[in-house]
C-alpha positions in Angstrom: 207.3 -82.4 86.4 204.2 -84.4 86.7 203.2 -86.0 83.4 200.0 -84.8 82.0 196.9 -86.9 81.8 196.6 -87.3 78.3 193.2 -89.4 77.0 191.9 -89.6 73.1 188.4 -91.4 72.0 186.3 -91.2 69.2 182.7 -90.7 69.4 180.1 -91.1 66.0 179.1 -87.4 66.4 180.4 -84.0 64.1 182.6 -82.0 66.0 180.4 -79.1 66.8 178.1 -81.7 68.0 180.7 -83.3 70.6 181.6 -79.7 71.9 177.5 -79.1 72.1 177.2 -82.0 74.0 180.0 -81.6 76.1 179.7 -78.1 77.2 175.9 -77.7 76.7 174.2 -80.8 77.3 176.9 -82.0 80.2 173.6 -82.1 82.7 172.5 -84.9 80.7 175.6 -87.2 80.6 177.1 -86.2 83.6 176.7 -88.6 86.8 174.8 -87.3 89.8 176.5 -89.1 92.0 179.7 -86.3 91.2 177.6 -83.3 91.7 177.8 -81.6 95.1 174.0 -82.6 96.2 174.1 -86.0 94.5 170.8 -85.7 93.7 168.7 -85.6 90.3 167.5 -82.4 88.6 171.1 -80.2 88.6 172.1 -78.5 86.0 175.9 -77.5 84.4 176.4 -74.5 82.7 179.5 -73.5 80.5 179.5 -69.4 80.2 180.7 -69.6 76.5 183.4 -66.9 76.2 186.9 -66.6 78.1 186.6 -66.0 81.6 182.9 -67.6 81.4 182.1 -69.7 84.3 181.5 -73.7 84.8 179.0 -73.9 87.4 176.7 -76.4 88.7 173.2 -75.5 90.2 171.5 -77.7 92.6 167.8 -78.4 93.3 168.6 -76.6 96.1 169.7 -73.6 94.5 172.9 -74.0 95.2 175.5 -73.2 92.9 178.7 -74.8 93.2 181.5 -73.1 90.7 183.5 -76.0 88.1 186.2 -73.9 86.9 186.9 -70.9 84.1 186.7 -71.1 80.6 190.6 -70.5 79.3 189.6 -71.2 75.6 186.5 -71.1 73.7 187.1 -71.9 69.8 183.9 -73.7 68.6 184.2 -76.8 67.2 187.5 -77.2 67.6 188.6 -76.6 71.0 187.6 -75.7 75.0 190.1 -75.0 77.8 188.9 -74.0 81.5 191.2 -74.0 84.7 189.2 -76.6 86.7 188.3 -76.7 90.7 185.3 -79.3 90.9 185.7 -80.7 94.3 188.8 -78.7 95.1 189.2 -74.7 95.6 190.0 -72.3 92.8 193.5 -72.2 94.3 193.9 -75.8 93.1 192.6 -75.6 89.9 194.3 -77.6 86.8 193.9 -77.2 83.2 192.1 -79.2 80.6 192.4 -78.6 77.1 189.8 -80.6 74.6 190.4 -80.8 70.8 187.6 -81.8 68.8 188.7 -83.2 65.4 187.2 -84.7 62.7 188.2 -87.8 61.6 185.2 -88.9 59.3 181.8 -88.0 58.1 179.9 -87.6 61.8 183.3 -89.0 63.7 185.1 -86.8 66.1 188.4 -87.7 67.8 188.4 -86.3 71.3 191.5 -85.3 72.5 192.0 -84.2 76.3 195.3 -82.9 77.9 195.1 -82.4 82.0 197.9 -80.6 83.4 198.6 -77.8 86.3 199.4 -80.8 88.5 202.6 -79.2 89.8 200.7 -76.9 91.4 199.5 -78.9 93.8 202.5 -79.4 95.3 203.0 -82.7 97.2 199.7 -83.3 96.1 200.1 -83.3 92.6 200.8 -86.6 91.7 197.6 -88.6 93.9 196.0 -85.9 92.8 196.6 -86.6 88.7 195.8 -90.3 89.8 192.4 -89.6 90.7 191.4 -87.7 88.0 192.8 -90.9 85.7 190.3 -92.4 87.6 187.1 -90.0 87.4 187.8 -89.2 84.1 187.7 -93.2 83.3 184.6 -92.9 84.9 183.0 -90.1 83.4 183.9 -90.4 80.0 181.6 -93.5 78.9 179.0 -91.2 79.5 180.0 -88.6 77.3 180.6 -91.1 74.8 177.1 -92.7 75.7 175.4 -89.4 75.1 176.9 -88.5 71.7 175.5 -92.1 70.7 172.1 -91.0 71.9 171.1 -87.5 72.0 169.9 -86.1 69.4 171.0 -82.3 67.9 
């Protein structure tokens, strides 16, 4: 068994406000530079319902699919099987709990697994994703700082 990714952080934002930001303002935090044009002016959309899609849209038009959405339980909690980069065949899981801890705190909480099925694969490929999601994340946490409702 491949140990899951496991990271927890605390942003100065309610929890339905860190699940809005995450899964409905991600154009705004994510970097360009991991979208599949690397260019300004895409867009992320989370479907919000089981079975909804992740899915970025490019300038271009293009859409290039993110993953599923496993678990949709607003504030508290969003699952999807997840395939950026990769094929739906190699999708993971991410689970994210949103708790509160104080008066506009939230402590985010985000398990990555499914790494076994990657085979021989699995355990370079749980090591970048450490790695993107160290770099991803201080944008999320940036955002919740900054954007308003």
């Amino acid at each position: 068994m491949i140990e899951p990714l496991r990271i927890s952080f605390d942003v100065a934002y309610s929890a339905e406000q860190a699940l809005n930001t995450w899964a409905n303002k991600t154009s705004l935090w994510w970097p360009e530079a991991l979208t599949s044009e690397a260019v300004p002016g895409f867009t992320v959309t989370y479907e919000p319902r089981i079975g909804g899609r992740i899915f970025e849209k490019a300038p271009s038009g293009k859409e290039t699919e993110w993953g599923e959405i496993t678990a949709w339980d607003p504030p508290k909690r969003l699952a999807y099987a997840f395939h950026i980069m990769t094929t739906r065949e190699r999708a993971t899981d991410v689970e994210i709990a949103f708790i509160p801890s104080e008066v506009r705190k939230t402590r985010v909480e985000i398990t990555h697994t499914g790494w076994e099925r990657l085979g021989a694969d699995g355990q370079d490929w749980r090591d970048q994703n450490y790695s993107g999601w160290s770099g991803v994340l201080p944008y999320f946490i940036e955002a919740c700082a900054a954007v308003g409702d």
